[in-house]
C-alpha positions as CSV (number, residue, x, y, z in Angstrom):
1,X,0.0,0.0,0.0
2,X,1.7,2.9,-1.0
3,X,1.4,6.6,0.6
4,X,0.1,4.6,3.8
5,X,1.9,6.5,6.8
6,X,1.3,5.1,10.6
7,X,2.5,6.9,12.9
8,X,3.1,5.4,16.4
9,X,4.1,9.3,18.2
10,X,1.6,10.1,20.2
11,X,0.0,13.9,20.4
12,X,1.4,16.0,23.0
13,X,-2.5,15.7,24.1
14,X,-2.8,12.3,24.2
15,X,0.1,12.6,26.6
16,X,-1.4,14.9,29.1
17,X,-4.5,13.4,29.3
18,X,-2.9,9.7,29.4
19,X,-0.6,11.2,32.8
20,X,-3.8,12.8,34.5
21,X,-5.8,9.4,34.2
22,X,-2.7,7.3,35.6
23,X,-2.3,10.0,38.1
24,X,-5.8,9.8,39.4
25,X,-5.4,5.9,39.2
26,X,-2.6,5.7,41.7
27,X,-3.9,8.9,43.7
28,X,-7.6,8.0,43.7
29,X,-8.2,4.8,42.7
30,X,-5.6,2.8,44.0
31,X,-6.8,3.5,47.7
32,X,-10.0,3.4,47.0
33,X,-10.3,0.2,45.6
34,X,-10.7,-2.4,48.7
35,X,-13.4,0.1,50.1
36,X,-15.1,0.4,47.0
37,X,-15.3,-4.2,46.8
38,X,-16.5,-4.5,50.3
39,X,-19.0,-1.6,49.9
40,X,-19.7,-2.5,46.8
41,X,-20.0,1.1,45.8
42,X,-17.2,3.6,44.6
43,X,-16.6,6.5,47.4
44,X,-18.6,9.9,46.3
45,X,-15.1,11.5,46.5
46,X,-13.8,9.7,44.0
47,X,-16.7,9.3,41.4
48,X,-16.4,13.5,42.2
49,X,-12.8,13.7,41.3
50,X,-13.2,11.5,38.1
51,X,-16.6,13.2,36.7
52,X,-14.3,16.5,37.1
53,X,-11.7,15.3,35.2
54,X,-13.6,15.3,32.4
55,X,-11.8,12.0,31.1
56,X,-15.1,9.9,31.7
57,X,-17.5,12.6,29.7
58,X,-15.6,12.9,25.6
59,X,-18.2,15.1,24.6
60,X,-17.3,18.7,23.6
61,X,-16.5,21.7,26.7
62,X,-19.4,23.6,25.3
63,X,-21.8,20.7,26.2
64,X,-20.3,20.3,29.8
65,X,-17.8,17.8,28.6
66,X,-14.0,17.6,29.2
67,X,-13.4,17.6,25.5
68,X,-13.7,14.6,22.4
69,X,-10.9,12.3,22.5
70,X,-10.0,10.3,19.8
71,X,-10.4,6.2,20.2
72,X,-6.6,6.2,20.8
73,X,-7.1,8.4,23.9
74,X,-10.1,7.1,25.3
75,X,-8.7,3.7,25.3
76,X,-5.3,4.9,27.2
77,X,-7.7,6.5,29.6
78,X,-9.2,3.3,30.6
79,X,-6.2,1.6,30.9
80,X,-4.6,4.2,33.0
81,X,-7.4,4.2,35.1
82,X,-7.7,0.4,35.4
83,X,-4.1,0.7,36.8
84,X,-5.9,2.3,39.7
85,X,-8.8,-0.4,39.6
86,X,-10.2,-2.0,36.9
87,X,-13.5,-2.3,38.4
88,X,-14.3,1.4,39.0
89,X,-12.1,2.2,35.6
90,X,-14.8,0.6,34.0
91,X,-17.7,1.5,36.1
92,X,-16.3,5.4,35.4
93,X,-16.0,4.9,31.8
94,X,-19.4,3.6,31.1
95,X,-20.7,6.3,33.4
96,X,-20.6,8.9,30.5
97,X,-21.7,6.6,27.5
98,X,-25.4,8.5,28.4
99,X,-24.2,11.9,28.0
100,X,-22.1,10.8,25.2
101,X,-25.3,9.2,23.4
102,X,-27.4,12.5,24.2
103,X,-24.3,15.0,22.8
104,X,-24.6,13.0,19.6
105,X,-28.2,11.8,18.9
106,X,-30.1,14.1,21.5
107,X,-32.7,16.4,20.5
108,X,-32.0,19.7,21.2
109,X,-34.1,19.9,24.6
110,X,-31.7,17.1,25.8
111,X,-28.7,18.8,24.7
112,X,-29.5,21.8,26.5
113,X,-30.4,20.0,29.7
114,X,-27.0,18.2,28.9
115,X,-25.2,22.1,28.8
116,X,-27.2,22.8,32.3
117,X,-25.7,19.8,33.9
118,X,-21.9,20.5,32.9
């Protein structure tokens, strides 16, 4: 195939936001983890301090959202965070696919209810 470049260097982006979910991992996650499986819960504080990341919500600032990553991003976000705990990783990254679904296919009532939220 000829003219096809891949290019394995990642975005100066994709690095920042890849370091803030590992941080958060080990800062947040990480401790939380054992009282998160014997509560069977995630603490408030920490389902605070990832919905304010933004990393959990890839939907644009202007709806509320920490910005749109790319599928490269998003998927170094959720393994970062699973570093922390794969169980609330993934608990946290399903917990936009909603607002996600209503920044995309909403109507535009539900996208302004959407802006209100953020």
């Amino acid at each position: 195939m000829r003219g096809l470049t891949i290019t394995l260097t990642q975005s100066d982006e994709t690095v920042a936001v890849s370091e803030l979910a590992h941080e958060l991992a080990v800062k947040l996650l990480e401790p939380a983890a054992r009282q998160a499986e014997c509560e069977r819960a995630v603490p408030p504080s920490v389902w605070k301090a990832i919905f304010d990341s933004g990393l959990t919500t890839p939907i644009a600032e202007t709806l509320g959202g920490g910005g749109e990553f790319n599928t490269e991003t998003q998927c170094l976000i959720a393994e970062n965070l699973a570093y922390g705990d794969p169980g609330i990783a993934l608990a946290a990254m399903w917990s936009g696919a909603a607002a996600v679904l209503v920044a995309t296919l909403g109507t535009p009532e539900q996208i302004a209810l959407l802006k209100d939220l953020g």
